[in-house]
N, C-alpha and C positions, 0 to 999 in steps of 0.2 A: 502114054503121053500125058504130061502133066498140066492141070487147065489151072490159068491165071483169074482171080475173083475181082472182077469189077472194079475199080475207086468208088465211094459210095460221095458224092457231091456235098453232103452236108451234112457229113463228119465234120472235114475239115474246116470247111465255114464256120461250125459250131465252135471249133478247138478256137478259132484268130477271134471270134467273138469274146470267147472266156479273157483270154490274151487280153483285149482292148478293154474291157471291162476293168479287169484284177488291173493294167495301167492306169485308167483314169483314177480311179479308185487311190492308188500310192498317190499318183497328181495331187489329189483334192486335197489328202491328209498333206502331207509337204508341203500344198499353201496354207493349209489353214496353219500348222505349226508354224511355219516364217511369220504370216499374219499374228500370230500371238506372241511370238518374237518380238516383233515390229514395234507390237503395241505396248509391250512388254520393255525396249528398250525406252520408248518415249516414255513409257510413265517413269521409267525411272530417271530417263535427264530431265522431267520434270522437276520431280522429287528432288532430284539433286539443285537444280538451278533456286526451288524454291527453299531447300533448305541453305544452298549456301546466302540467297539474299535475306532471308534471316537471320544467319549468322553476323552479317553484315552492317544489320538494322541493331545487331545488340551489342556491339562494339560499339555504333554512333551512341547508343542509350546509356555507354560510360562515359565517354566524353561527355555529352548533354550533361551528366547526372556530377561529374566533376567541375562542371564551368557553376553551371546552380549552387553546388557547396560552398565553392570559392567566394559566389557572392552572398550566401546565407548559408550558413553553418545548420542552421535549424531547419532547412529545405527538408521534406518530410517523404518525397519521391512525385513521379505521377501520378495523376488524377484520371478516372473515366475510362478510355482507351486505350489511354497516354498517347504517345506523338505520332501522330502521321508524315510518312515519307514521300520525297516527290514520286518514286517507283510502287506505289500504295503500299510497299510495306510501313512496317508500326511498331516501336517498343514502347515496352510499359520497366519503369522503374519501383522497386518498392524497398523501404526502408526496416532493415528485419532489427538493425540493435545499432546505437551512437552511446558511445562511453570516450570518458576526457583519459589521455595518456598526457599527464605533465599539462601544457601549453596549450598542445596539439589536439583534436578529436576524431577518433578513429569512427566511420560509419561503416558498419556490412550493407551491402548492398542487395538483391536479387535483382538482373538484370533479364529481361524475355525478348526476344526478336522474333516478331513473325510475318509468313509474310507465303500468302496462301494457304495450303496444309502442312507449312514448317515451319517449326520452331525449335528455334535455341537459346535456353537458358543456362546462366549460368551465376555464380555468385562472388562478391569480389569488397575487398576491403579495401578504403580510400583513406589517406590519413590528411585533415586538413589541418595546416598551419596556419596561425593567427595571424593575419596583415603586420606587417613590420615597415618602421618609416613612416613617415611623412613628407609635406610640401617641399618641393625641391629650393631652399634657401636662392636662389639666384637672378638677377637683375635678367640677366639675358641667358634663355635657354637655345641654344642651336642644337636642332636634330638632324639636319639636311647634309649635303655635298658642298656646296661653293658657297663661301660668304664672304663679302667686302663690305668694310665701314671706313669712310673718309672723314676726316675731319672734324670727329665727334667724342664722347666722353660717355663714361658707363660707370656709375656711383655705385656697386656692389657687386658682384663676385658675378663672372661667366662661366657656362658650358661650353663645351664644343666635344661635339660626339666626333672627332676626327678619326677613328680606325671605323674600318667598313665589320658594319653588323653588330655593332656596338649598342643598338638601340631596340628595349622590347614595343614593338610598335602595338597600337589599341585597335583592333581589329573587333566586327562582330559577323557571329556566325548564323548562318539562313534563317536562326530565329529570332534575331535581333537581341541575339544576348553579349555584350562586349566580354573579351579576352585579353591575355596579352600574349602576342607570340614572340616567341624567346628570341633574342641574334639575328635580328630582321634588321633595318634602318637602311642608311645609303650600303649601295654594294661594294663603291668605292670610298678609300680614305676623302679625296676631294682637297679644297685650297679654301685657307681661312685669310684672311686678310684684313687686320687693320694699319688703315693707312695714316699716320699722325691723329692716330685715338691711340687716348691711353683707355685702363680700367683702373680704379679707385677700387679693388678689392681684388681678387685671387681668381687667375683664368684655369680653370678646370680642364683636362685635358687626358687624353691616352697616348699620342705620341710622344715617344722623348726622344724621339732622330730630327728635330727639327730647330732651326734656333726660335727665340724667344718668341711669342706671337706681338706684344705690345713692351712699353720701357716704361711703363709706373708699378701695375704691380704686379704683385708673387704669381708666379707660375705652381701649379700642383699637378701629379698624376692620379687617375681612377683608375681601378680595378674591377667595379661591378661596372654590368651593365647598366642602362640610366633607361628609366620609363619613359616612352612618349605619357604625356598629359591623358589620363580617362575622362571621359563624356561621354553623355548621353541628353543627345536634344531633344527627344521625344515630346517632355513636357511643354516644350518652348510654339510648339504647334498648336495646342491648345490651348484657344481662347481661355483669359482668366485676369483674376487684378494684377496688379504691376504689370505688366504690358500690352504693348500693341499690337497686333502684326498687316505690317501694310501689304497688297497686292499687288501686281503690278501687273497694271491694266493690260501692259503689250508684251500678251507671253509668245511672245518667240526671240529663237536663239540669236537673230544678228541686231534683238532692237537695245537700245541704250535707256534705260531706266534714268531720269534725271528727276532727280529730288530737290530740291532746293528751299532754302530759308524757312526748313522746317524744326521746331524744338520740342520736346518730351522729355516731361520727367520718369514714364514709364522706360520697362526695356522692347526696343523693339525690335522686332524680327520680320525677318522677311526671308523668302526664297525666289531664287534663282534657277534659270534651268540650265544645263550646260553650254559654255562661253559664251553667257548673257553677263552686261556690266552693270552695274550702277554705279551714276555717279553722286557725292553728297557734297553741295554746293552752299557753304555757310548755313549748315546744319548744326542744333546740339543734340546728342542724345545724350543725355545727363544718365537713365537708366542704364545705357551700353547697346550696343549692336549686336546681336545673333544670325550669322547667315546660315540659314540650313544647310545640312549637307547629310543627302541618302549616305543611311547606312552602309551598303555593300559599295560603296566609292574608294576606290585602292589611291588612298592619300600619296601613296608613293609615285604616284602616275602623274603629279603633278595637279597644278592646279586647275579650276574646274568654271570658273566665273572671276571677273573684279570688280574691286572695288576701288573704287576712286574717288580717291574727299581732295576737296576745290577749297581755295579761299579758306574762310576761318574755322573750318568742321570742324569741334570737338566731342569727342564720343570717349562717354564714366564720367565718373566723380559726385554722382550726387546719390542719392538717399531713397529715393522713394522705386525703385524698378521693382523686380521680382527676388532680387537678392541684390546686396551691395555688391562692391567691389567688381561688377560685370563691364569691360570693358567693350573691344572690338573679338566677338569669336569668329572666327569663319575657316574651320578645318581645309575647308575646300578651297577657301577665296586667296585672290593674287591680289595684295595692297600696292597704291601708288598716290603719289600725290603730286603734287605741284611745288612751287615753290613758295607758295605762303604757309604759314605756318600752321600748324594741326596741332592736338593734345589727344593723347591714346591716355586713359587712366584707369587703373584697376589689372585685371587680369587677361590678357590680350593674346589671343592664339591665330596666327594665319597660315595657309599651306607654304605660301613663296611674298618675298617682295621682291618687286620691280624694281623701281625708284621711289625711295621716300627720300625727301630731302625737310629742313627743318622744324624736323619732330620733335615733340617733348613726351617722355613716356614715362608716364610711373607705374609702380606696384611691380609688373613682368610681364617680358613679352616673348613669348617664344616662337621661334618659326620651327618648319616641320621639314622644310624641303630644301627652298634655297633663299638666298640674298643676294639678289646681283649688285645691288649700289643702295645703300644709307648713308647719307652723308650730313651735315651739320646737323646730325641730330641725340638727343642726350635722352640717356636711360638711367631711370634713377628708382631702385630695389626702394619697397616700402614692407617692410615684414606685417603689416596690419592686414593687408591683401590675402599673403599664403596662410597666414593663421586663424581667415575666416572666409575660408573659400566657399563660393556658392555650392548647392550641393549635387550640382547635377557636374561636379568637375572633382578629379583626384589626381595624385600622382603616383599610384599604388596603394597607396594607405589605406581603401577601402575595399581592397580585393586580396582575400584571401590565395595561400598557391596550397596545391594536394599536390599527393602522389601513390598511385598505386601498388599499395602492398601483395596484394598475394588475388589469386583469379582463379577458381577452382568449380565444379563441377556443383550445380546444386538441384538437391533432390526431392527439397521440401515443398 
């Protein structure tokens, strides 16, 4: 008879120990390998995130490094750092060779973007073309959508940007450096209107679906786009001779700024903060008027403050300001007037007019936006004006255009 041996108790406890063991064990390692995965994958969408905003940061260091050219030719690159971005990254620009081709001058560039532990470099040739043109010849520049002039009279030659995007508008970008960006202006053609005004010289124009604007003179068509006016007021904020700049005691947006039976032969300036007015009541400014207007303000958005001359306000014509020829500037500001008479003289640029009635303008006035109603007032082209324009204004003539020839890989 065959005898059966025991189970021995702690065998088999021994064997499900081994078991639990040899499992934690594969456990441990499988977290740790995911956890190095893990980590693994993050460092690399880092990597990645911080090399593509580097990439990023070195495309904006060609722009930057092409708007610079355009305004100086002999721009040499970045300094120090170079430029810091609002997302803290930074390109640095540097200047490797500038040789003249004909006219033109060809710059290589080496461009870097960095922006954590990434960086991208690369190298890139810019050809800059020398500024072409000058002052835009014309008694009255229209940049805008709607214009109506009643009962008035224009002694030298008009624009009218009548097709939409006709206009390169003056734009600056988050460093305060001005541009022009190409086939911007109204979006729509818009309605020109004179009403029993003639023009005494040749209405410049882009449509030719339309009948005649006025019955004195010549009609013409354009083929280029037409620059908005460049500026830069910068200067005009800082105290110096030739002007004044007044303050105005009640800064908030609903109070009315009232000036009155005040004269200067300085140019004066002033600011305004958004849909604040001033009015100028039997004022001269012999030097001319400057209203500020921040840089990043989208002039197309309409205008921003006015201005309102009362009674006999005349603002230019005399001699002693910051530069001649400085009439009424105010990129931002919406003019109006009353019905007594005013005198605009010199160079005169406003975003829109309201109502002007019995105006007299000389030298040029250009609007930027719109003109709902001019009416018995006379504009009269002085070419002494555009041939000695102050120098904080152009009409292309002082800004170079590039263009990016070749963009390649740099290793030096």
């Amino acid at each position: 008879m065959a005898s059966s041996r025991p189970a021995v108790p702690g065998r088999k406890s021994g064997m499900i120990l081994v078991l639990v063991l040899v499992f934690t064990a594969v456990l441990i390692l499988l977290a740790a390998s995911m956890s190095g995965t893990a980590r693994s994958q993050i460092n690399m969408s880092r990597d990645e995130a911080e090399s593509l905003r580097a990439e990023m940061a070195s495309e904006a260091g060609l722009e930057y490094a092409r708007r610079q050219l355009a305004l100086d030719v002999d721009w040499s690159g970045t300094t120090g750092d170079g430029v810091l971005m609002s997302d803290g990254s930074r390109f640095t620009v540097a200047m490797k060779s500038s040789s003249m081709v004909g006219s033109a001058t060809e710059a290589v560039l080496s461009v870097t973007g960095f922006s954590g532990a990434g960086v991208h470099r690369f190298a890139s040739t810019v050809r800059v073309h020398p500024p072409t043109g000058g002052a835009y010849p014309y008694a009255l520049l229209f940049l805008g959508q709607d214009f109506t002039m009643t009962d008035g009279m224009v002694y030298g030659d008009v624009l009218f940007a009548d097709r939409a995007h006709r206009v390169n508008d003056w734009l600056f970008d988050p460093f305060g450096d001005g541009y022009y960006a190409e086939s911007n202006g109204p979006s729509v053609d818009g309605v020109k209107k004179f009403v029993n005004t003639g023009v005494d010289g040749t209405v410049w124009k882009y449509r030719e679906d339309l009948p005649e604007y006025q019955w004195l003179g010549s009609e013409a068509l354009l083929d280029k786009n037409t620059n908005m006016p460049a500026w830069d007021l910068d200067d005009f904020s800082v105290p110096g001779p030739g002007k004044v700049i007044l303050t105005n005691p009640h800064n908030v947006s609903s109070q009315i700024w009232k000036l009155e039976q005040l004269t200067y032969e300085d140019t004066v300036v002033i600011n305004l903060l958004n849909n604040q007015t001033v009015t100028l009541t039997n004022c001269e400014f012999k030097g001319g008027l400057v209203v500020l207007c921040p840089e990043d303000y989208d002039v197309r958005s309409g205008s921003r403050n006015l201005v309102h001359l009362k009674k006999g306000t005349s603002i230019g014509g005399g001699t002693l300001g910051v530069a001649p020829h400085i009439g009424l500037i105010a990129p931002g500001g919406n003019l109006k007037n009353e019905n007594n008479p005013n005198a605009l003289t010199g160079l005169n640029m406003v975003n829109e007019i309201d109502q002007l009635r019995n105006c007299t303008i000389q030298g040029q006035m250009v609007i930027i936006n719109g003109c709902k109603e001019a009416s018995d007032c006379v504009i009269t082209y002085d070419p002494t004006v555009l041939e000695n324009l102050p120098p904080w204004f152009g009409f292309g003539s002082q800004i170079a255009t590039t263009e990016v020839l070749s963009i390649a890989e740099d290793f030096d």
